[in-house]
PDB file of N, CA, C, O and CB in Angstrom:
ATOM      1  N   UNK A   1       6.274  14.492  20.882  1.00  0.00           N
ATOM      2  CA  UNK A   1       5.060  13.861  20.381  1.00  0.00           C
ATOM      3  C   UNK A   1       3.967  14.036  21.435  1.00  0.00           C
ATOM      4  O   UNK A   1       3.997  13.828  22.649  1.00  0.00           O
ATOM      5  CB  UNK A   1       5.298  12.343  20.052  1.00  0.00           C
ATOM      6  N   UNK A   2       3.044  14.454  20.672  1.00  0.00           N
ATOM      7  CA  UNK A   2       1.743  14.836  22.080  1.00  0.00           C
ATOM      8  C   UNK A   2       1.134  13.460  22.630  1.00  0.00           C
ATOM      9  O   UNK A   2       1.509  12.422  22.085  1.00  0.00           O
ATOM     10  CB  UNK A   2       0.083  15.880  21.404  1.00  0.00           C
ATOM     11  N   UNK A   3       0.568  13.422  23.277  1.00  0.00           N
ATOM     12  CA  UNK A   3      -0.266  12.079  23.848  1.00  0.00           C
ATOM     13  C   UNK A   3      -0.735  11.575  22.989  1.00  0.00           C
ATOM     14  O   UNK A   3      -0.546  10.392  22.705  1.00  0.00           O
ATOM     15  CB  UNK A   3      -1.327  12.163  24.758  1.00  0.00           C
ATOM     16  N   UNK A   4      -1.715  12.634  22.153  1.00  0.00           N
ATOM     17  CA  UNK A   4      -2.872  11.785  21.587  1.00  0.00           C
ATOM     18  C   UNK A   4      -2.341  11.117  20.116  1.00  0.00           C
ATOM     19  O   UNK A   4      -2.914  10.400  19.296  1.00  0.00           O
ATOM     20  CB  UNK A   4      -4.324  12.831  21.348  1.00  0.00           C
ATOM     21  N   UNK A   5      -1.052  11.662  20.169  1.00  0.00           N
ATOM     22  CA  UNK A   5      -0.446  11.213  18.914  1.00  0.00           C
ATOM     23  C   UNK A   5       0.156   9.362  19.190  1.00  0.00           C
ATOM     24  O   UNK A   5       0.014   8.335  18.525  1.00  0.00           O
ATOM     25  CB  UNK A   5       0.999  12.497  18.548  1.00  0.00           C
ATOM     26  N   UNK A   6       0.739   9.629  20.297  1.00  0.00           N
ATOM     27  CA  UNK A   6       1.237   8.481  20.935  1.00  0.00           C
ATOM     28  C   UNK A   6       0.024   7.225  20.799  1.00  0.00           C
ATOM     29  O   UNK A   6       0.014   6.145  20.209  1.00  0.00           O
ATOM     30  CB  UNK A   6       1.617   8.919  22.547  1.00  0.00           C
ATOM     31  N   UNK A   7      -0.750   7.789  21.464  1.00  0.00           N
ATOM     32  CA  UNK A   7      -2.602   6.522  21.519  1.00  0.00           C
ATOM     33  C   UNK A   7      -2.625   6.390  20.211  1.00  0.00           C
ATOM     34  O   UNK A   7      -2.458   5.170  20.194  1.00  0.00           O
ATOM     35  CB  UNK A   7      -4.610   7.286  22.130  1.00  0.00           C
ATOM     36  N   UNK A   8      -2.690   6.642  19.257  1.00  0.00           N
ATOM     37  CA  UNK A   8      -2.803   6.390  17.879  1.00  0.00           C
ATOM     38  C   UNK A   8      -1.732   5.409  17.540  1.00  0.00           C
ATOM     39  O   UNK A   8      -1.874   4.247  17.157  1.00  0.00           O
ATOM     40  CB  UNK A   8      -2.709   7.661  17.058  1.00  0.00           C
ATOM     41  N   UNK A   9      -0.808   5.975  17.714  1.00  0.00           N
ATOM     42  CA  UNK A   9       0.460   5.289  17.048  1.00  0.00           C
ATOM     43  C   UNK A   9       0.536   3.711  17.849  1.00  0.00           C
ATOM     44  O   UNK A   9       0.830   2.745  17.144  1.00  0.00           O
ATOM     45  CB  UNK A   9       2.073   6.374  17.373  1.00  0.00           C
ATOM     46  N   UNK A  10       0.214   3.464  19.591  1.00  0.00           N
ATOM     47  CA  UNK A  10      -0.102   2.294  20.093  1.00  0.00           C
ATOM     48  C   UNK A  10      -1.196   1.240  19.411  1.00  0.00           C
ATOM     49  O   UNK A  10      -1.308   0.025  19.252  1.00  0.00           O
ATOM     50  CB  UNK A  10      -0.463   2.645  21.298  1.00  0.00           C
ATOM     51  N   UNK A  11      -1.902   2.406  19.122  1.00  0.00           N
ATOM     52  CA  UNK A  11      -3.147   1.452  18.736  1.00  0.00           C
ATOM     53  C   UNK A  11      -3.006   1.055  16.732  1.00  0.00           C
ATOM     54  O   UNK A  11      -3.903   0.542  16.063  1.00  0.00           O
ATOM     55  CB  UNK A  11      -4.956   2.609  19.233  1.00  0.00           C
ATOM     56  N   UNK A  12      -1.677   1.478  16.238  1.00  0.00           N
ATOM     57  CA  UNK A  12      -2.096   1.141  14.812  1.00  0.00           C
ATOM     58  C   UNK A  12      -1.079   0.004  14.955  1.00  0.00           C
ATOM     59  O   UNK A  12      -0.724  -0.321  13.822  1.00  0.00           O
ATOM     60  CB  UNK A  12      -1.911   2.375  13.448  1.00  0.00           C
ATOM     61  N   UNK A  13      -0.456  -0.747  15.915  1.00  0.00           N
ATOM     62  CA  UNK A  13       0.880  -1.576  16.122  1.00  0.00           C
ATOM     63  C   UNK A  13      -0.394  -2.709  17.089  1.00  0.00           C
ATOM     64  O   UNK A  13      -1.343  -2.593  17.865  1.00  0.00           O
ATOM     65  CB  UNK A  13       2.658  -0.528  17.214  1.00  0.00           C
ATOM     66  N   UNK A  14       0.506  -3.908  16.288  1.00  0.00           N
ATOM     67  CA  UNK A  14       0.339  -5.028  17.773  1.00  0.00           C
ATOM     68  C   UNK A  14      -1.117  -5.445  17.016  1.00  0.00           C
ATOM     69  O   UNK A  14      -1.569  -4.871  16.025  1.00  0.00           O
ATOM     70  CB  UNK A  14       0.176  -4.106  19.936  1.00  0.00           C
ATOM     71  N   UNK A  15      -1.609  -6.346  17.577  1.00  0.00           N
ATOM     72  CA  UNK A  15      -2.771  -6.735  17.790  1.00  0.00           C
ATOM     73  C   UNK A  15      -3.917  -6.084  16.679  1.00  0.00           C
ATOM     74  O   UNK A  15      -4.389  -6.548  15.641  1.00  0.00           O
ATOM     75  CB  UNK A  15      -2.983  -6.413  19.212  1.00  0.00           C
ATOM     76  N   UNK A  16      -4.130  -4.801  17.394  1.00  0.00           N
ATOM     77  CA  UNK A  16      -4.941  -4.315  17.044  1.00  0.00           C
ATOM     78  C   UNK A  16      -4.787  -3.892  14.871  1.00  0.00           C
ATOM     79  O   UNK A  16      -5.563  -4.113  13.941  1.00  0.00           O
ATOM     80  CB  UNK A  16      -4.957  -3.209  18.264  1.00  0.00           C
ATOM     81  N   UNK A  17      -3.124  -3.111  14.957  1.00  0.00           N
ATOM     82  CA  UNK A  17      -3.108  -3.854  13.282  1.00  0.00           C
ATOM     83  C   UNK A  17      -3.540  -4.805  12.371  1.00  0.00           C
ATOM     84  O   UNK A  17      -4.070  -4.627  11.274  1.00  0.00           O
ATOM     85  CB  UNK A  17      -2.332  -4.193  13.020  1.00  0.00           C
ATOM     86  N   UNK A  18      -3.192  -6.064  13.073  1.00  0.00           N
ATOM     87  CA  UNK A  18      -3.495  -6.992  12.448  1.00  0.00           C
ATOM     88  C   UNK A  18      -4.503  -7.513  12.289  1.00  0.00           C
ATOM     89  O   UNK A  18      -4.672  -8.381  11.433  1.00  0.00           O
ATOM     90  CB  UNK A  18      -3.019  -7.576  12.631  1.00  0.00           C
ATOM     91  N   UNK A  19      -5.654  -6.978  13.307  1.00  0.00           N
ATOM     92  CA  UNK A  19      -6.842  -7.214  13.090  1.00  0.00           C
ATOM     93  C   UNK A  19      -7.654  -6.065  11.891  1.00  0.00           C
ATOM     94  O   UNK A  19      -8.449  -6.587  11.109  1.00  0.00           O
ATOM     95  CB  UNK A  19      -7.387  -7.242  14.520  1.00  0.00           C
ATOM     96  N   UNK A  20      -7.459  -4.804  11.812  1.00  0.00           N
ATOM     97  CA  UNK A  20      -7.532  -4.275  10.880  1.00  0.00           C
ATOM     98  C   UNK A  20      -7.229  -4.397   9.493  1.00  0.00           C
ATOM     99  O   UNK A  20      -7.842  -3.972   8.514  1.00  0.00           O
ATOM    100  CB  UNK A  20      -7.243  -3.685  11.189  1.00  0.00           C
ATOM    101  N   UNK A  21      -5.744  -5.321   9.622  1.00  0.00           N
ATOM    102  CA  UNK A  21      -5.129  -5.537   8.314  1.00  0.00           C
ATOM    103  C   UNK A  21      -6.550  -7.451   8.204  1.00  0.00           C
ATOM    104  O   UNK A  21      -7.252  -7.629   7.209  1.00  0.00           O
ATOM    105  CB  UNK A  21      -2.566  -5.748   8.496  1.00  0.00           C
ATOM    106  N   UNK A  22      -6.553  -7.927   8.782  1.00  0.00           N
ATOM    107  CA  UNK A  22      -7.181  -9.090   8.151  1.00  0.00           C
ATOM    108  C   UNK A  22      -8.764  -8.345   7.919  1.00  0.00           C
ATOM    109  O   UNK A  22      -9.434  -9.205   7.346  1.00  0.00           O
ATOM    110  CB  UNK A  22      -7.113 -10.650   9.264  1.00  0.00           C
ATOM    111  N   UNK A  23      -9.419  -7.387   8.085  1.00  0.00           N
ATOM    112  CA  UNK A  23     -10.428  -7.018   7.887  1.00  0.00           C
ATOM    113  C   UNK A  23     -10.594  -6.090   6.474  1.00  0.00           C
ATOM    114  O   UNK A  23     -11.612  -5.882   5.814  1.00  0.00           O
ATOM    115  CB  UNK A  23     -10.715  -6.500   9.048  1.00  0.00           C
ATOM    116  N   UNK A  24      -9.040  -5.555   6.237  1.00  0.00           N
ATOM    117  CA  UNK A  24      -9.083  -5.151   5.245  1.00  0.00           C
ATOM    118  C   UNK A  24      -8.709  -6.139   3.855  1.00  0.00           C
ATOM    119  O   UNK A  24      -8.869  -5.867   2.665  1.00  0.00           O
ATOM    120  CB  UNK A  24      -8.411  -4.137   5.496  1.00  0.00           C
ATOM    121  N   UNK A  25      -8.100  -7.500   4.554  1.00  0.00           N
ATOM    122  CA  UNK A  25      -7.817  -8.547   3.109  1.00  0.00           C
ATOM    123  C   UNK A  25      -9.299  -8.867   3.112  1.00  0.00           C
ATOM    124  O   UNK A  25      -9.632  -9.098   1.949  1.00  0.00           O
ATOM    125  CB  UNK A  25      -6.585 -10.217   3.245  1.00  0.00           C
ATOM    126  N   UNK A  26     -10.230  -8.965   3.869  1.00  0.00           N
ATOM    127  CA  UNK A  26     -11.170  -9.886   3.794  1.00  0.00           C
ATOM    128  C   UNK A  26     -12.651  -8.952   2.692  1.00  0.00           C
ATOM    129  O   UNK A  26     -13.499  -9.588   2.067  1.00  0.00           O
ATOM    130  CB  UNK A  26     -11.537 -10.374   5.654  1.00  0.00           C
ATOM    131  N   UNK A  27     -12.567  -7.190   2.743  1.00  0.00           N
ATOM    132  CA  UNK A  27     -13.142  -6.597   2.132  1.00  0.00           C
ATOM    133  C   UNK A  27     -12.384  -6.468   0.608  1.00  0.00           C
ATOM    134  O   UNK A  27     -13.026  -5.818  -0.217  1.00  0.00           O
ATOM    135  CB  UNK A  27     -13.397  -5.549   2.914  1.00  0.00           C
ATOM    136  N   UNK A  28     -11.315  -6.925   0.242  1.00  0.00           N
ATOM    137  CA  UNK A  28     -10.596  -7.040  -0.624  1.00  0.00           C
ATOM    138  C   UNK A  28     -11.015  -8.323  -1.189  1.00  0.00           C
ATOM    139  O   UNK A  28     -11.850  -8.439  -2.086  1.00  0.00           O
ATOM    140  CB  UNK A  28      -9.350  -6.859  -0.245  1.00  0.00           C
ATOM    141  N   UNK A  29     -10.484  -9.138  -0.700  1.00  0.00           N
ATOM    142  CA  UNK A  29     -11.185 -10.833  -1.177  1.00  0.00           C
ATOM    143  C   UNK A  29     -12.911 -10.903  -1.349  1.00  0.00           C
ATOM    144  O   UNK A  29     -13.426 -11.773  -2.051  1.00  0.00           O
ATOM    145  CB  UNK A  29     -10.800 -12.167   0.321  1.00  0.00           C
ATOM    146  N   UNK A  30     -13.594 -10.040  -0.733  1.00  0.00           N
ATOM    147  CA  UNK A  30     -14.757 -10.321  -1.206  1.00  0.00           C
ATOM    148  C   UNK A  30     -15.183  -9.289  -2.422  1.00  0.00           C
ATOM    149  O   UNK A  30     -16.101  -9.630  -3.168  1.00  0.00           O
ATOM    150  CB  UNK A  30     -15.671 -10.332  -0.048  1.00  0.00           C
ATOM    151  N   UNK A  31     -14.723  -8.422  -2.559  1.00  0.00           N
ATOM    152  CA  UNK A  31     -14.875  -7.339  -3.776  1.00  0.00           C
ATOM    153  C   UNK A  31     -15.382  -6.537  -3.549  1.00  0.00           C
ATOM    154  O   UNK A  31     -16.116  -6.052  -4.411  1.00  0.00           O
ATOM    155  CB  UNK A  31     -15.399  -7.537  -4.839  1.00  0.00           C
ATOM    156  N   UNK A  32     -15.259  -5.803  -1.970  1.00  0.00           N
ATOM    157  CA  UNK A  32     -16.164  -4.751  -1.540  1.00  0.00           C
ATOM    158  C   UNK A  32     -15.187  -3.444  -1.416  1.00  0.00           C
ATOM    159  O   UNK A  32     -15.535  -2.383  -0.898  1.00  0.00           O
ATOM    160  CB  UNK A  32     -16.956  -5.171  -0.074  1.00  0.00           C
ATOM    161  N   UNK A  33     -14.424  -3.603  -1.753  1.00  0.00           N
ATOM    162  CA  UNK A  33     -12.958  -2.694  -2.443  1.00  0.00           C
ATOM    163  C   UNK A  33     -12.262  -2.823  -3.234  1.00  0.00           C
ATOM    164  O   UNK A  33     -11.837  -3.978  -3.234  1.00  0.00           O
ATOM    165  CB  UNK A  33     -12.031  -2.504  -1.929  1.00  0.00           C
ATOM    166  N   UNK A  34     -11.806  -2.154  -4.091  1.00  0.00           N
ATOM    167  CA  UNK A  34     -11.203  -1.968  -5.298  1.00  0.00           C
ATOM    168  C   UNK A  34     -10.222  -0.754  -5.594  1.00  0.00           C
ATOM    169  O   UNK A  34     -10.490   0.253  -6.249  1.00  0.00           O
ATOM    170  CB  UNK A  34     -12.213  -1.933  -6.146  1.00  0.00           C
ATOM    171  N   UNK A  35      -8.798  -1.135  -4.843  1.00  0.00           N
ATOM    172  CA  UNK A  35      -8.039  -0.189  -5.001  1.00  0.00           C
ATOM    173  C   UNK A  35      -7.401  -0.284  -6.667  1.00  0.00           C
ATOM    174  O   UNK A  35      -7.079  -1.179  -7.449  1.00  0.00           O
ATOM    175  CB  UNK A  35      -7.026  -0.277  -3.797  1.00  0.00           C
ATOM    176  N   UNK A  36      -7.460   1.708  -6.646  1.00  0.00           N
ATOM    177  CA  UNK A  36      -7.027   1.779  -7.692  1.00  0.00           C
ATOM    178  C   UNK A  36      -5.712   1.633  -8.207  1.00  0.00           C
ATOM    179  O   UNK A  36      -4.917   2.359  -7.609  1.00  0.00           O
ATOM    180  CB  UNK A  36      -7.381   2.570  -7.915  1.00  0.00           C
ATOM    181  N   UNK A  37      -5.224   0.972  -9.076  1.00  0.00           N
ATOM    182  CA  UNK A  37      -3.437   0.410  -9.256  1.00  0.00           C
ATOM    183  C   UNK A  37      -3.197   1.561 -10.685  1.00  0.00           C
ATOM    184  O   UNK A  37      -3.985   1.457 -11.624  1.00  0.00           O
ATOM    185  CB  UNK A  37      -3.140  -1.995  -9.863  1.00  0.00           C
ATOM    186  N   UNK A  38      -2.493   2.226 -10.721  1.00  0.00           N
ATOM    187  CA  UNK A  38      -2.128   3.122 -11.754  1.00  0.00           C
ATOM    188  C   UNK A  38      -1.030   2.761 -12.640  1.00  0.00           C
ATOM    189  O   UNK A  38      -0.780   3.301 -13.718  1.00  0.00           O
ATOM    190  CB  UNK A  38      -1.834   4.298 -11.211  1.00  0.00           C
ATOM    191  N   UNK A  39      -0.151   1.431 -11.882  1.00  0.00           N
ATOM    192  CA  UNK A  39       0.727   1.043 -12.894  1.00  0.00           C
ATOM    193  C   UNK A  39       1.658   0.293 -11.676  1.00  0.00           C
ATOM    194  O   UNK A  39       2.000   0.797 -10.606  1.00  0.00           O
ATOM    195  CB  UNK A  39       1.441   2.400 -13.954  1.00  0.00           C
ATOM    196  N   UNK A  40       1.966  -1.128 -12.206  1.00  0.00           N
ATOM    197  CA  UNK A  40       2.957  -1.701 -11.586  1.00  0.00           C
ATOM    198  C   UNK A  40       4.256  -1.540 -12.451  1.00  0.00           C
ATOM    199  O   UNK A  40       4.391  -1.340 -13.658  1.00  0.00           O
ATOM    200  CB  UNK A  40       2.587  -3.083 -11.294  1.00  0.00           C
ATOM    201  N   UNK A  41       5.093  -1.679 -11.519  1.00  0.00           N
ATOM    202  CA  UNK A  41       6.886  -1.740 -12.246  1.00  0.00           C
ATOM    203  C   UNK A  41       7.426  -2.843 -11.105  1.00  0.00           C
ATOM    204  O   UNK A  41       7.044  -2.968  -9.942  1.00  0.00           O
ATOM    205  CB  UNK A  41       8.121   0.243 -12.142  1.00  0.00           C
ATOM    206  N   UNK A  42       8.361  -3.539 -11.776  1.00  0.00           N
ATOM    207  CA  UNK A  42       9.149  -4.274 -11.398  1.00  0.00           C
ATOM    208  C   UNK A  42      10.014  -4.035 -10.135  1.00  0.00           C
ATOM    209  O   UNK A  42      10.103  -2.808 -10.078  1.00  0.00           O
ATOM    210  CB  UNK A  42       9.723  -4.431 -12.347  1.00  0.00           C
ATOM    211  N   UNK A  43      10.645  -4.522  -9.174  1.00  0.00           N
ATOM    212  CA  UNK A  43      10.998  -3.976  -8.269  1.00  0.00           C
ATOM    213  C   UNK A  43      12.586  -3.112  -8.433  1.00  0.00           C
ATOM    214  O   UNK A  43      13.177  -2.310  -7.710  1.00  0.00           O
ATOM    215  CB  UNK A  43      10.847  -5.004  -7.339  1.00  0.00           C
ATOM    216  N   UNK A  44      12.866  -3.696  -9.663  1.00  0.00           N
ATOM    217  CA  UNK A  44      14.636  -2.885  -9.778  1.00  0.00           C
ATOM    218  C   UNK A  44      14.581  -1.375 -10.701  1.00  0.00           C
ATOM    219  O   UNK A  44      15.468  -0.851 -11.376  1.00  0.00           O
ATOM    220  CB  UNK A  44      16.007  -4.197 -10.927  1.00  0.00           C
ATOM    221  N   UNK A  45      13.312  -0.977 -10.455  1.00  0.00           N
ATOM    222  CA  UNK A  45      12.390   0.428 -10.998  1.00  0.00           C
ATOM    223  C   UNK A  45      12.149   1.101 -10.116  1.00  0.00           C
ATOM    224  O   UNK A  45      12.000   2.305 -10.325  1.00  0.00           O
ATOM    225  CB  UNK A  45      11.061   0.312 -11.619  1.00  0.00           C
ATOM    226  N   UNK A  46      12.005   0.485  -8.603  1.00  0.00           N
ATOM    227  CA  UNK A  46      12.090   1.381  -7.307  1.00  0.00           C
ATOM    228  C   UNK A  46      12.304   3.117  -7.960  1.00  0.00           C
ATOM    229  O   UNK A  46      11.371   3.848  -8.292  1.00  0.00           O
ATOM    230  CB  UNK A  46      13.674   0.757  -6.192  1.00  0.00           C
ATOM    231  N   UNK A  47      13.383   3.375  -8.000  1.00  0.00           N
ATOM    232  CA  UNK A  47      13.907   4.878  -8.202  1.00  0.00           C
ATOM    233  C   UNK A  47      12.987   5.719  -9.522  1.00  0.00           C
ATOM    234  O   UNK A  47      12.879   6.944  -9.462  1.00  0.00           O
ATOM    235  CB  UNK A  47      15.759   4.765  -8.665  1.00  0.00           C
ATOM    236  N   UNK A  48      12.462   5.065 -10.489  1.00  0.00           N
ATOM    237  CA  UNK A  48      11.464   5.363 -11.350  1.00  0.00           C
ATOM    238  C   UNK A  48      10.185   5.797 -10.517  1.00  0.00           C
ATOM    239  O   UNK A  48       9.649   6.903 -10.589  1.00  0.00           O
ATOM    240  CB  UNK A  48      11.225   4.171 -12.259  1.00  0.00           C
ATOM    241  N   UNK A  49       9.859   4.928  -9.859  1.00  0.00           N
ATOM    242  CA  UNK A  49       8.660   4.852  -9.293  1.00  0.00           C
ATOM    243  C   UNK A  49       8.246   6.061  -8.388  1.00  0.00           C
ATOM    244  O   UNK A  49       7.217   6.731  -8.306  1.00  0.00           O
ATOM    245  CB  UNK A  49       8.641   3.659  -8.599  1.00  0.00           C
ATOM    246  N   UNK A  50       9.525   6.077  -7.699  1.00  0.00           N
ATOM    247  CA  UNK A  50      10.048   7.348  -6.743  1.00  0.00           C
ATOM    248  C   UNK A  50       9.641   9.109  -7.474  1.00  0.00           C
ATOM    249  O   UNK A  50       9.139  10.177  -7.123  1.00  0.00           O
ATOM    250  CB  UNK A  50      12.089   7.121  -6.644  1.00  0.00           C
ATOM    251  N   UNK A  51      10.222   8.500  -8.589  1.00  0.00           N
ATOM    252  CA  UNK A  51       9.913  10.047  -9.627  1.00  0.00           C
ATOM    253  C   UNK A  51       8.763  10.008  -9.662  1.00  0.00           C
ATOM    254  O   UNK A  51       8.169  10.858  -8.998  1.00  0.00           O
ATOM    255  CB  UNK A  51      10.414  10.259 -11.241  1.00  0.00           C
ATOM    256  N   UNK A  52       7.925   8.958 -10.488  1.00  0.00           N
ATOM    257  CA  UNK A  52       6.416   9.038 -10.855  1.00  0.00           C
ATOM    258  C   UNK A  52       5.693   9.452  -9.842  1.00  0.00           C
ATOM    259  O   UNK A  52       4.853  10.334 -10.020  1.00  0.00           O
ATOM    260  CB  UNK A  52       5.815   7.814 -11.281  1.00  0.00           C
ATOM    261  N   UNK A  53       5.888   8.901  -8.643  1.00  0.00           N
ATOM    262  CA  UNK A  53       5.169   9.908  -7.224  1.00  0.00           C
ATOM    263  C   UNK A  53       5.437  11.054  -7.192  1.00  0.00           C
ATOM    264  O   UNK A  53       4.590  11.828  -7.638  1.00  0.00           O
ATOM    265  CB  UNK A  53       5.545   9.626  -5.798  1.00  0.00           C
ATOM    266  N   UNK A  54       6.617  11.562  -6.695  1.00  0.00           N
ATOM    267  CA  UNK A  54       6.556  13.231  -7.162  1.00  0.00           C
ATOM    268  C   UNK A  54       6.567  13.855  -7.817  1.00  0.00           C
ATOM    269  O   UNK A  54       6.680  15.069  -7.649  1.00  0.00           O
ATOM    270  CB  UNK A  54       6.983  13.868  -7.041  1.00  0.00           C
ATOM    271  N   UNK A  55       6.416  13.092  -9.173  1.00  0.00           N
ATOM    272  CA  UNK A  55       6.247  14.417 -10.509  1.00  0.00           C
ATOM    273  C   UNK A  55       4.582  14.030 -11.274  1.00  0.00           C
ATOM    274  O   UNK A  55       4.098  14.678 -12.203  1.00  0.00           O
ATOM    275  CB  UNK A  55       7.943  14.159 -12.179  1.00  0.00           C
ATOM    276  N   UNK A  56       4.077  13.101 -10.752  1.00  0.00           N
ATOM    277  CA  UNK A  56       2.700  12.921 -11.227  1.00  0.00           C
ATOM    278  C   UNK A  56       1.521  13.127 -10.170  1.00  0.00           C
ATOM    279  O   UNK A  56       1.463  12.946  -8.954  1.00  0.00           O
ATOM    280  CB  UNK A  56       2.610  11.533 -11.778  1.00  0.00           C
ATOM    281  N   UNK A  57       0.246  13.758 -11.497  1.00  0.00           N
ATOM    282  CA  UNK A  57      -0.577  13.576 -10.512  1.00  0.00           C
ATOM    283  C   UNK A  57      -1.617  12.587 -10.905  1.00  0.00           C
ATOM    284  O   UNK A  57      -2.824  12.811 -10.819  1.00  0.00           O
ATOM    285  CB  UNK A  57      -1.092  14.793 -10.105  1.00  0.00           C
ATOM    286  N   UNK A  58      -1.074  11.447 -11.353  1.00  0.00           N
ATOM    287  CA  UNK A  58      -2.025  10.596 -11.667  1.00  0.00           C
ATOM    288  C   UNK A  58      -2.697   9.814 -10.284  1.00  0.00           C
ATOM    289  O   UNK A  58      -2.373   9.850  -9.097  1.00  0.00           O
ATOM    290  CB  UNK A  58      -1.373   9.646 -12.693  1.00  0.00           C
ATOM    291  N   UNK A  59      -3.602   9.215 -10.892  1.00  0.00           N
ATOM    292  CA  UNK A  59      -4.628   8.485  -9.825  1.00  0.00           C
ATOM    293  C   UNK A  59      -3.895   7.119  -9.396  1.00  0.00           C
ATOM    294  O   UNK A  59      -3.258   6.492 -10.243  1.00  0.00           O
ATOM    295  CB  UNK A  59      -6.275   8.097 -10.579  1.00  0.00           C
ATOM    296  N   UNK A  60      -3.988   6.688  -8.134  1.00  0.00           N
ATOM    297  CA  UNK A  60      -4.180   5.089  -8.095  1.00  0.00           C
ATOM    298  C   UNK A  60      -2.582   4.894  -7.379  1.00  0.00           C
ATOM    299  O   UNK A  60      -1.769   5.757  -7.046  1.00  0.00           O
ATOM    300  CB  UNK A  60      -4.492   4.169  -9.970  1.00  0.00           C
ATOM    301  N   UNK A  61      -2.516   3.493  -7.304  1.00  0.00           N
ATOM    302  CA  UNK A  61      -0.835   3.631  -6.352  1.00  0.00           C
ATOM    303  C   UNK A  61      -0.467   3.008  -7.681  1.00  0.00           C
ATOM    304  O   UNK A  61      -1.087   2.662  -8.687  1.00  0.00           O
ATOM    305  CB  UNK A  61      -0.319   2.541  -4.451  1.00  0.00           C
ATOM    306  N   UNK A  62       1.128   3.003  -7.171  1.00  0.00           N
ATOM    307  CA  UNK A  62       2.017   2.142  -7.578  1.00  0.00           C
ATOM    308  C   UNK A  62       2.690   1.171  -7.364  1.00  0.00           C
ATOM    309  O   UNK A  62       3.390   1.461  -6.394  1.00  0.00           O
ATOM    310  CB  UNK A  62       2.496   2.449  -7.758  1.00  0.00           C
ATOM    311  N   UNK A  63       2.939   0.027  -7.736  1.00  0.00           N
ATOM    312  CA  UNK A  63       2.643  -1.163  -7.040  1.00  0.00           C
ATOM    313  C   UNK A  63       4.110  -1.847  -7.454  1.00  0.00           C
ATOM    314  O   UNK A  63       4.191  -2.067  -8.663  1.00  0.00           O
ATOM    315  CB  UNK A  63       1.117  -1.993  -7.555  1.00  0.00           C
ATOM    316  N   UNK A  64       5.242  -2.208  -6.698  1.00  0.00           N
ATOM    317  CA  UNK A  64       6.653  -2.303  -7.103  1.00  0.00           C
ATOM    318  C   UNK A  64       6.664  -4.245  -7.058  1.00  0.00           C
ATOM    319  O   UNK A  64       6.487  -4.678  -5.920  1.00  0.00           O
ATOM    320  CB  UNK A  64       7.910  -1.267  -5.761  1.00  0.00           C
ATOM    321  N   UNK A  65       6.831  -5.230  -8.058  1.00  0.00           N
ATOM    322  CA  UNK A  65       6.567  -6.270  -8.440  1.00  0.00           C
ATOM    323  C   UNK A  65       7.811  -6.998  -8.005  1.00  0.00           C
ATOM    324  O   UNK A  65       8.811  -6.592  -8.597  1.00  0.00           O
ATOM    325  CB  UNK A  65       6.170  -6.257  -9.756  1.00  0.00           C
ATOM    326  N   UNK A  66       8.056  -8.098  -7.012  1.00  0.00           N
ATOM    327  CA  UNK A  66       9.316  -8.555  -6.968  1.00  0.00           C
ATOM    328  C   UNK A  66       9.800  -9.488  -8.222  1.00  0.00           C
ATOM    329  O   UNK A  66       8.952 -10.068  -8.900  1.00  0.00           O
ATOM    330  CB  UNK A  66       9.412  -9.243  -5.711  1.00  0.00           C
ATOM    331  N   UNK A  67      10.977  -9.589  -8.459  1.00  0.00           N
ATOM    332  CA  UNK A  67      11.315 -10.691 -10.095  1.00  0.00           C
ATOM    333  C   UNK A  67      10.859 -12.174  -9.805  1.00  0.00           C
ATOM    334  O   UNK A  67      10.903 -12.863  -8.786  1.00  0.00           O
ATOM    335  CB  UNK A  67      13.354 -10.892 -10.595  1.00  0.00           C
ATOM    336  N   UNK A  68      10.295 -12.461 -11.402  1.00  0.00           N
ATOM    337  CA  UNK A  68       9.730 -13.492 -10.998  1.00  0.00           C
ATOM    338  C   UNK A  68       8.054 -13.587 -10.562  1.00  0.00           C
ATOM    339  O   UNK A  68       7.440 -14.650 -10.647  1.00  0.00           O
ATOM    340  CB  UNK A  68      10.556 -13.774 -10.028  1.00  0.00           C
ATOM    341  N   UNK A  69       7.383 -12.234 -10.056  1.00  0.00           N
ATOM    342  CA  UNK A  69       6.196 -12.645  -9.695  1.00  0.00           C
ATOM    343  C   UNK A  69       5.487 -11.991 -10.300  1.00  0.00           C
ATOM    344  O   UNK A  69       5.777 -10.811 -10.496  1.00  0.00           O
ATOM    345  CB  UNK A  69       5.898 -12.663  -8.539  1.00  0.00           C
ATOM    346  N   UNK A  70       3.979 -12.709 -10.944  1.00  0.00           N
ATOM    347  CA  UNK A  70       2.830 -12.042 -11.966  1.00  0.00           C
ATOM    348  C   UNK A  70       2.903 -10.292 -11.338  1.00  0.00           C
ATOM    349  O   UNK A  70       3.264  -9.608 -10.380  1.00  0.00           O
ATOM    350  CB  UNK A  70       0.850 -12.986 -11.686  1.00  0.00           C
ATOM    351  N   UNK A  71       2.296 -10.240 -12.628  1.00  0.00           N
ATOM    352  CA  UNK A  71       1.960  -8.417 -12.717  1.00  0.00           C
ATOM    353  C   UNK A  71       3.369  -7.532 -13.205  1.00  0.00           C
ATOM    354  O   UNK A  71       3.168  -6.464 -13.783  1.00  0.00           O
ATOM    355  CB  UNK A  71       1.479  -7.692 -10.833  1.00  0.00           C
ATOM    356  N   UNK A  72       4.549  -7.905 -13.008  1.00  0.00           N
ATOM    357  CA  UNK A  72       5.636  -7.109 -13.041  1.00  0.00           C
ATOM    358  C   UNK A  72       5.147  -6.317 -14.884  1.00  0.00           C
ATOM    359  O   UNK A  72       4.531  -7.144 -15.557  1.00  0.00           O
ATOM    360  CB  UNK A  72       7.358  -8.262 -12.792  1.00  0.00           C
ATOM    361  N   UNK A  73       5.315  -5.283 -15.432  1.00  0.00           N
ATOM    362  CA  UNK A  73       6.092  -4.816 -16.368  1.00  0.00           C
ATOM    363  C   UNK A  73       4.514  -4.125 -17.284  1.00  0.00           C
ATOM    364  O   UNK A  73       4.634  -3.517 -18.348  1.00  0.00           O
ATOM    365  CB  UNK A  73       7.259  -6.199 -17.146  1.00  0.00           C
TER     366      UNK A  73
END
């Protein structure tokens, strides 16, 4: 692994993640992003889901729903 790969990989861990990750709930919670969702499935669809990534080229993620919680199906 080269250096500059290493500085990256330090800096997306620790601290500095999590400050990125609360900056990204907070452009989310205010509506200044809008990721695209192409289809949720339930989480015991895992292996479905798996296919739909490599055999589609649709837009948007896929979003795997644990049982029990809104959005599944």
């Amino acid at each position: 692994m080269s250096f500059p790969e290493r500085e990256w990989m330090s800096c997306s861990t620790g601290s500095a993640y999590r400050k990125d990750f609360r900056a990204l709930l907070g452009l989310l919670r205010g509506g200044q992003i809008h990721p695209v969702v192409a289809e949720r499935l339930p989480l015991p669809e895992a292996r479905r889901a798996h296919k739909l990534l490599e055999h589609s080229a649709e837009t948007g993620k896929l979003v795997l729903v644990p049982a029990g919680a809104q959005g599944a199906g």
